[in-house]
N, C-alpha and C positions, 0 to 999 in steps of 0.2 A: 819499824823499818827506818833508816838512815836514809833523809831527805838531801840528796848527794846535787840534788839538780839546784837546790834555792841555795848553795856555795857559791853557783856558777856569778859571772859580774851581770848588771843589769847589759852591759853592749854584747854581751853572748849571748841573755835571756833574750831580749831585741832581733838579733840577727836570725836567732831560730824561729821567733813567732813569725819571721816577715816573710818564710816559707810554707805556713801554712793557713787556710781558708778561716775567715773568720770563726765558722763553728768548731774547726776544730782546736783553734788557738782558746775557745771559750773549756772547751770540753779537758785541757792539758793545766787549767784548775786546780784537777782533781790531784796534780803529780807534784806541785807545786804550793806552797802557804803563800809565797810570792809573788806569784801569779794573780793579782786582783782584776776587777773587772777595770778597772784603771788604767791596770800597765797593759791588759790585752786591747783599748783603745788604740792608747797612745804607741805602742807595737805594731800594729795595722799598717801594712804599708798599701794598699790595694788603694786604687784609683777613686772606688765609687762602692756604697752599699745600698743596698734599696730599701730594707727596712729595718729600724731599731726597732725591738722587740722586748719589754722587761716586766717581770710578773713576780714581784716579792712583798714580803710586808716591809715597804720604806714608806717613812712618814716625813714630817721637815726637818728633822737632825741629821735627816740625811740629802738635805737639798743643795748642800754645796756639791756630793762627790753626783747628784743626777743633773747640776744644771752645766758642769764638767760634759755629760754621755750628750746632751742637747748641746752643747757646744760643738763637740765630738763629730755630731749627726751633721748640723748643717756644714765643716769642714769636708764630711763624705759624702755632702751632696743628696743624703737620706729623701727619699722619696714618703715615707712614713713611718711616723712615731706611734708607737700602742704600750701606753703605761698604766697597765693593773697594777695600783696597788691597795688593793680591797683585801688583803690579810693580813694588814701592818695592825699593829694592838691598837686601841682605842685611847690609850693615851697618849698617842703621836699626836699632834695635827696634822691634816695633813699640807701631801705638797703642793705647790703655788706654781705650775708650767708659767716658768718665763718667756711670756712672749717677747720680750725686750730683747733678748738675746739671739733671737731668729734673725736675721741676716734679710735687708728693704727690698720690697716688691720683687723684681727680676729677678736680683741676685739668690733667692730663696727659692729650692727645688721641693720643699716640702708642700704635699700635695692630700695627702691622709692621716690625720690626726686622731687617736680614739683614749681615752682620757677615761680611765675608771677610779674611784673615791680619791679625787685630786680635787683643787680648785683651780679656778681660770678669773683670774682678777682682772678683766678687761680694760683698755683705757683708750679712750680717743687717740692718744701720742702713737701708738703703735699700732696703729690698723694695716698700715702696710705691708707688715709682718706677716698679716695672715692671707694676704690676697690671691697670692698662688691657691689656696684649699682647692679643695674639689668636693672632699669628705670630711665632715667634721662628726665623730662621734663620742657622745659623752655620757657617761653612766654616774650616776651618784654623784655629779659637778652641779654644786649649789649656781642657782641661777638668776635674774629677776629682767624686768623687764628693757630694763638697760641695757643690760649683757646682750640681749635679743637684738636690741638694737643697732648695740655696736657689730654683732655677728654681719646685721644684714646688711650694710655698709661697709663691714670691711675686707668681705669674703665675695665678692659678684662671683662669684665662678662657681660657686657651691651646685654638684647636683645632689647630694645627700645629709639632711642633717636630722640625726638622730638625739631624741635628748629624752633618757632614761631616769625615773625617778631624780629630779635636780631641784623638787620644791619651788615648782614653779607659783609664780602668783596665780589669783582667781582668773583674773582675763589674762590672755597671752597673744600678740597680736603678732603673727607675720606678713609686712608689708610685701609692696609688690618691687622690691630692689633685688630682690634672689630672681632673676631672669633666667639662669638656667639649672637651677632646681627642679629636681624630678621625683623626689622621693620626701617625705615629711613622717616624721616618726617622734610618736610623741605616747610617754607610759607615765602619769599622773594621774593624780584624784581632785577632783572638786574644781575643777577651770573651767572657763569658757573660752574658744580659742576661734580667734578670727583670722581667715585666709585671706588672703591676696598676693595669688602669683599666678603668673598668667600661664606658664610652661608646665605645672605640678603635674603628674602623671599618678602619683599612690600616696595615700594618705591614709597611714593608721593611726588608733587613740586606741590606749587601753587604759583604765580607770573608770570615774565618774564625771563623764561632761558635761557642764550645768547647760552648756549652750555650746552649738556649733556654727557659726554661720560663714560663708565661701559669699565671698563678693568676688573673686573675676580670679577663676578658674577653669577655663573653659575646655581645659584636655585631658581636667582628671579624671580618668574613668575606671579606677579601683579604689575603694576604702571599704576600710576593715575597720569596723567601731566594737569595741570589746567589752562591757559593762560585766565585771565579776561579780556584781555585789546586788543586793535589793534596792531598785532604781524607781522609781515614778515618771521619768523624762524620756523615757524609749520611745515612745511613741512620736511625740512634738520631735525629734531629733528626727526619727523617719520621715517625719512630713517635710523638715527642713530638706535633706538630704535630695527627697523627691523634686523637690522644689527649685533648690539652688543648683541641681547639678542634671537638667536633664540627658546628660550624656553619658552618665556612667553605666558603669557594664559589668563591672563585679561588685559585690556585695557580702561584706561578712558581717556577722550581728551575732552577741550574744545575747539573749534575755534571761531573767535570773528574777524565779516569783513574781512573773510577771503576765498579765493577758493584755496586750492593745487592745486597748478599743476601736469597736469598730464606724467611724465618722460613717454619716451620710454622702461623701463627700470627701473627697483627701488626693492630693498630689500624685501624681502615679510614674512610677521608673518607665519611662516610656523606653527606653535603650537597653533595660537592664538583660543583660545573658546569663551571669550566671549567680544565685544566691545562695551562699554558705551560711546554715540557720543552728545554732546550737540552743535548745530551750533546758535548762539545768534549775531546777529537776521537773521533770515532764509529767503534767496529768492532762485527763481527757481535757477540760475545758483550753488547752495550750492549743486544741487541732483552730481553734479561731484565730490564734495568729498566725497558723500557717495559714488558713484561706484569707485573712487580711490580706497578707504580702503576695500569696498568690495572685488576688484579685487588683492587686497594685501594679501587678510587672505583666502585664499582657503579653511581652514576647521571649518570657521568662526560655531557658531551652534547657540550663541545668538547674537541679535544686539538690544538695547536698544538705540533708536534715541529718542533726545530732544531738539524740535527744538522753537523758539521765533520769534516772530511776531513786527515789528515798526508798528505803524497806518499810515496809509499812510495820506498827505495832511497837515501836520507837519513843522515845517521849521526844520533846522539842528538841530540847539538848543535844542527844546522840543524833536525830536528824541533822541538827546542823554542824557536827561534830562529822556525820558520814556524807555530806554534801562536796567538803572538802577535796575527798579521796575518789569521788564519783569519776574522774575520769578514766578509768580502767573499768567502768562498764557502760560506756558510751557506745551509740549502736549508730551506724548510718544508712541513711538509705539517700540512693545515689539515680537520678532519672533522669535522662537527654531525652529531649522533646516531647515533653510530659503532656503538655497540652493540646497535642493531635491524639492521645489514645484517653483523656483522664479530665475531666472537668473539677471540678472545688467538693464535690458533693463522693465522687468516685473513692478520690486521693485523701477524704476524710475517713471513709470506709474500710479501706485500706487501710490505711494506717492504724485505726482502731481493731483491725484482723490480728494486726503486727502485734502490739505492743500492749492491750489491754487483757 
């Protein structure tokens, strides 16, 4: 078919885009070879857009035409940037979000940032830039302790910072300058990560935490610790936990081949309400770390147990080959105010009626 529209001049191609809505001047593309995501920028006549949105494989050969759409952004006032680009080939490198080009403190409306297999080259010059955040999210954005640094200095306003697999170092420290941060999200292996903010409200880790320790947290009352793998540290983690945080109130925990030991003695969730328990893969001797935690959280009210079966008659191999896939027969059992009808010895009984 005769491409009759891309004859047309650019100030007619122009005049027509500047009648319709940004999605639909993206979607007239398709009608167009002319039509790039460039000219439908620079075509845009509309006041104000809230989010730039872009999900392709670009890597840095193509960092001139996206630090153009980031130019773009903060001309339209963009309230937040989300750039996937996690299926550019592996021989790209990838792109470098110029913060430099962000537009100083006030004048910059960007307020949600979320960054998938890009880097973020951080620098003292430019911290300004990023002061407006609120939300900062980044998946697959190499990181190091520096970067951290400069985040919590140059972002006071943050309530959310998420940082997904970034190759963090062994220790990770977040000081106490994020004042209204509410949320902390952190999916790595092998770190130790120390707290301090005084406003936190939920704290997840998934990986393997060598160490957790919370120095002046005093309103976090949800974390969710997630160990996928065969750990040794579960237990010393739950003591911390008990210890540093007596105010919390939700509790999620995986254990993975593993039985707590049972101390003479151990920290107790004096606060805790509700415990999310997943044991992967579940045999009799597991019912003692449910009576540990039980006997840990006295005013325990919910306890959602989810526990995983190996097939017996297996060799090692294909066990840990079917451990994998175990979630599609995960079972739960779900009880409010368990401890007016169910003592440790009852809820063991029970539970061994269920499952064994």
């Amino acid at each position: 078919m005769e491409d009759r529209i891309s004859e047309l001049s650019d100030d007619i191609l122009s005049f027509i885009l500047s009648f319709l809505t940004m999605r639909d001047a993206v979607k007239t593309r398709l009608l167009s070879h002319r039509w790039s995501v460039d000219q439908v920028l620079l075509a845009c006549r509309g006041p104000k857009i809230g989010t730039l949105k872009v999900r392709f494989g670009l890597g840095d050969d193509y960092a001139f035409h996206v630090d153009r759409w980031v130019s773009f952004s903060s001309a339209m006032l963009v309230e937040k940037i989300a750039f996937d680009f996690s299926c550019s080939p592996k021989s790209c490198g990838s792109y470098n979000f110029p913060c430099h080009i962000l537009p100083t403190d006030k004048a910059s409306h960007l307020k949600h940032l979320c960054l998938v297999s890009c880097t973020l080259r951080l620098s003292p010059k430019f911290t300004s830039q990023l002061n407006p955040l609120r939300t900062l999210d980044l998946d697959c954005v190499p990181l190091d302790q520096s970067s951290l640094d400069i985040i919590t200095s140059a972002c006071p306003k943050l309530t959310l910072l998420r940082m997904i697999e970034c190759g963090l170092r062994k220790i990770v420290c977040i000081h106490g300058q994020l004042l209204c941060l509410k949320t902390l999200i952190i999916h790595d292996s092998l770190i130790s990560v120390e707290l301090k903010s005084i406003n936190l409200e939920i704290f997840e880790f998934l990986g393997l935490p060598l160490k957790l320790t919370f120095v002046d947290v005093p309103h976090l009352k949800k974390a969710l610790v997630r160990s996928l793998f065969i750990y040794r540290r579960t237990s010393p983690i739950c003591n911390a936990l008990a210890k540093d945080l007596p105010q919390l109130q939700f509790l999620s925990l995986i254990v993975k081949d593993e039985v707590l030991p049972l101390p003479a003695t151990s920290p107790k969730f004096i606060s805790l309400k509700q415990l999310d328990l997943l044991i992967w893969p579940f045999i009799g001797s597991d019912l003692l770390t449910v009576i540990y935690l039980l006997n840990a959280s006295p005013l325990l009210e919910i306890l959602q147990l989810k526990i995983g079966h190996e097939c017996e008659g297996r060799s090692n191999g294909e066990r840990r080959e079917y451990s994998r896939h175990t979630h599609s027969h995960l079972k739960q059992v779900k009880m409010e105010g368990f401890h007016d009808k169910w003592n440790a010895m009852e809820l063991a009984i029970y539970l061994l009626a269920i499952y064994l």
